[in-house]
N, C-alpha and C positions, 0 to 999 in steps of 0.2 A: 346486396353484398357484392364487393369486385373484386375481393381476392381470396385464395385459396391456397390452407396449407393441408397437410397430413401428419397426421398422430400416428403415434408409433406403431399402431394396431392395423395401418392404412386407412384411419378413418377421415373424410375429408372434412373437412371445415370450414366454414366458409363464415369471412371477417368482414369490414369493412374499416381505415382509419380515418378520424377525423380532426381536425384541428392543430394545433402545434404548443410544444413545450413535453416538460414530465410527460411517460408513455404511463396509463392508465389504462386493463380493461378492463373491461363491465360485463359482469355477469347477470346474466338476469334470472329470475327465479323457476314456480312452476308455470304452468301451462300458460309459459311466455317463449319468444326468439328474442334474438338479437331487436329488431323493432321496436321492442317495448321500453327497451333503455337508450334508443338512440334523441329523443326526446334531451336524455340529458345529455347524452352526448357533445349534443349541440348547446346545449349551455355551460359546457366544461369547456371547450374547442381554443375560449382563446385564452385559457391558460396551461392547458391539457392538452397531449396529443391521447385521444379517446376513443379506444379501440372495440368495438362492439361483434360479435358473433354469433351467429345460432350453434346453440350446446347440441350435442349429437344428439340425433334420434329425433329433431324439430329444422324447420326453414330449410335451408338451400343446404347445411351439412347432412353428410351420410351416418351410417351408424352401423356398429358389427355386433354380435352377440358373443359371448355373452356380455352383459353390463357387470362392470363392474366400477365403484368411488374411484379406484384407481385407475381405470382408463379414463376418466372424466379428470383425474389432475393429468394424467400426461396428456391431455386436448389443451390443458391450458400452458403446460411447457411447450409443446409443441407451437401455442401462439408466442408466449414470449420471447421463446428462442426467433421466429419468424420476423418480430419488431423489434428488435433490435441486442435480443439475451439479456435484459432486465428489463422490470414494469414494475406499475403498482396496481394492486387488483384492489376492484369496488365488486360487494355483490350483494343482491338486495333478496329477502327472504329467506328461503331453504340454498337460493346463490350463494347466502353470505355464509352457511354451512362450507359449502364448498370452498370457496378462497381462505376461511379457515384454517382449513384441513389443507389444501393446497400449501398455505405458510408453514405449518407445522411440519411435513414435509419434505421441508428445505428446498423446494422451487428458490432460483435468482429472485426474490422480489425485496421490493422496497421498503412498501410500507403496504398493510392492506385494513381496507373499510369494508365495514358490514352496518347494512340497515334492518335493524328486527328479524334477527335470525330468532325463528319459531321453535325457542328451547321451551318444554313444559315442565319445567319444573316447576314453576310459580304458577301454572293450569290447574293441571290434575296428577300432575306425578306420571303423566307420560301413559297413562290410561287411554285417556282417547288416541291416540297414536296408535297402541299395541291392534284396539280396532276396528281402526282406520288402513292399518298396514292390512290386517289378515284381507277385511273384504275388498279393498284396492286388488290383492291377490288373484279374490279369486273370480270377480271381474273382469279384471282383463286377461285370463286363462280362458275364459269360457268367451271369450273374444266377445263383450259386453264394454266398447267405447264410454259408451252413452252413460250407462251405468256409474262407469268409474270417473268420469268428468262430474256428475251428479253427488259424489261422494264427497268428492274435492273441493264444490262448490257450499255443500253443506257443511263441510270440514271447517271453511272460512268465516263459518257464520250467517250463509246467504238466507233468507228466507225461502220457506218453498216456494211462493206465488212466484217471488223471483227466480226461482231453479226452473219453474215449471215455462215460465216466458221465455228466457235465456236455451230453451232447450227446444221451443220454437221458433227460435230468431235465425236471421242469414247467418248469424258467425259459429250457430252450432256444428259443424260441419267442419269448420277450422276447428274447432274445441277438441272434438271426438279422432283428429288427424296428428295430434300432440298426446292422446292421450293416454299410450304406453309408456311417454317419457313421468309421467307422476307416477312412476315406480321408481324412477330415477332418483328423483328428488323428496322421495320417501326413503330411499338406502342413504342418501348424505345423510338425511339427518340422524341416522341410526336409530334406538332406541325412542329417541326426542329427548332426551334429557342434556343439558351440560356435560359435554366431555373433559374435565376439568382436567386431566392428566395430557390428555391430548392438546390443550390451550395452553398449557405448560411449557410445550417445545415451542412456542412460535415466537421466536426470538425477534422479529421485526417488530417495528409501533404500529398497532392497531387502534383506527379510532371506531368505537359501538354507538349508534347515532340510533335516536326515535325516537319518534313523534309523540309529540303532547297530550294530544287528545288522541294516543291510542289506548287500547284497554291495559290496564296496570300492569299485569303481569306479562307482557311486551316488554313493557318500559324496565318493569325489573330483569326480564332476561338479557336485554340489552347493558346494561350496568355488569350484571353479571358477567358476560364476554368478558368487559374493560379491566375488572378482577380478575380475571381467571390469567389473562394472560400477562404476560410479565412486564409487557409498556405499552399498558394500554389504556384509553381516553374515553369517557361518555359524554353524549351531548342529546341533549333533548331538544328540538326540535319545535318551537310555542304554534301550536293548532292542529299540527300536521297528525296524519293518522297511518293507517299503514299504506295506502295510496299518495305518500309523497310525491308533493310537487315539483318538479324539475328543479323550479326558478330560484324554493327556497335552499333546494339541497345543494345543487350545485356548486355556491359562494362559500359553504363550508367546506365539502369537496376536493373544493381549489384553493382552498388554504391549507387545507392538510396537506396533500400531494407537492404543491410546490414550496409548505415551509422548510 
């Protein structure tokens, strides 16, 4: 990242822009930075100027206490204002929570996209959330990293053999240095259910994108978004799963953002 703004709260942030056209930034999810979406950044670039950051409390940004969903939307006014006082925000998972809620809001923005924002109503009715929230909690209270990355990864579906390697590997380490902020991204999504009152106000066009070969009730939460809010678009996505591919997201991306 090479450049640096501050949030209202003096939290530092740190961005990087890429490419030219429509301003666009990208949010990335949980136990992700900026990094993880600059992949597409670079395939938005030459229709998009594509703005990437580490969310507070991860990468090269700082972080204040307490947290609160509302200091994480004025991190994101704080960038838009910074690139130029209007954007359009992409955010992908518990991200797309956020730029939600950021729109509804009333941030300057344009237009904003979410990829598979993880509502459970089509799951369990928000069951495994309630917990998933408590022992998240009380994990990382009793300053148990390890623990609460391990929760998070089981949360996704991972197998254990695979939790159990992943929690052997070099990048464990990185895992366990993000992973007070998956309390973060556990307060955007709220309870986990559809805020349907709150998708109400978000007067901008919202496009709800996911993958085909993700599990169903993804694919209905995402639909959902497109309902809920008052102009908004579903698009699925043919193979893709919740590990979207840059190549294929990107070309829809950059037609929403510059139609």
């Amino acid at each position: 990242m090479d450049k640096k703004t501050t949030s209202r709260d003096g939290t530092s942030l740190a961005y990087q822009v890429i490419g030219r056209g429509p301003t666009v930034i990208l949010v990335s999810g949980a136990m992700s930075t900026g990094g993880t979406v600059t992949p597409l950044a670079h395939r938005l670039a030459g229709d998009c100027t594509a703005v990437v950051y580490d969310r507070r409390g991860r990468g090269e940004s700082g972080d204040t206490a307490p947290y609160s969903v509302e200091r994480e939307v004025e991190d994101l006014a704080a960038l838009v204002d910074a690139v130029g006082g209007a954007a359009g925000l992409f955010g992908v998972s518990s991200g797309g929570a956020l730029v939600l809620e950021a729109a509804a809001s009333g941030l300057p923005v344009r237009q904003a996209a979410v990829y598979e924002v993880p509502f459970a109503d089509f799951l369990d009715g928000g069951a495994g959330k309630r917990a998933y929230t408590e022992r998240l909690r009380e994990a990382l209270s009793a300053g148990r990293r390890g623990d609460a990355v391990e929760l998070f990864l089981r949360l996704t579906g991972l197998a254990e053999e695979t939790i159990r390697s992943a929690r052997e590997s070099p990048m464990w380490a990185g895992m366990e240095s993000v992973a007070p902020s998956l309390a973060y991204d556990d307060a955007v999504l709220g309870d986990g259910l559809l805020p349907r009152e709150r998708l109400a106000a978000v007067s901008v066009p919202v496009l709800s994108v996911a993958g085909g070969a993700s599990p169903g009730w993804l694919r209905e939460a995402a639909g959902s978004v497109a309902r809920a809010v008052p102009r908004g678009t579903y698009r699925a996505l043919e193979g893709q799963t919740h590990a979207v591919e840059p190549e294929v997201l990107a070309p829809v991306l950059a037609e929403f953002f510059t139609g």
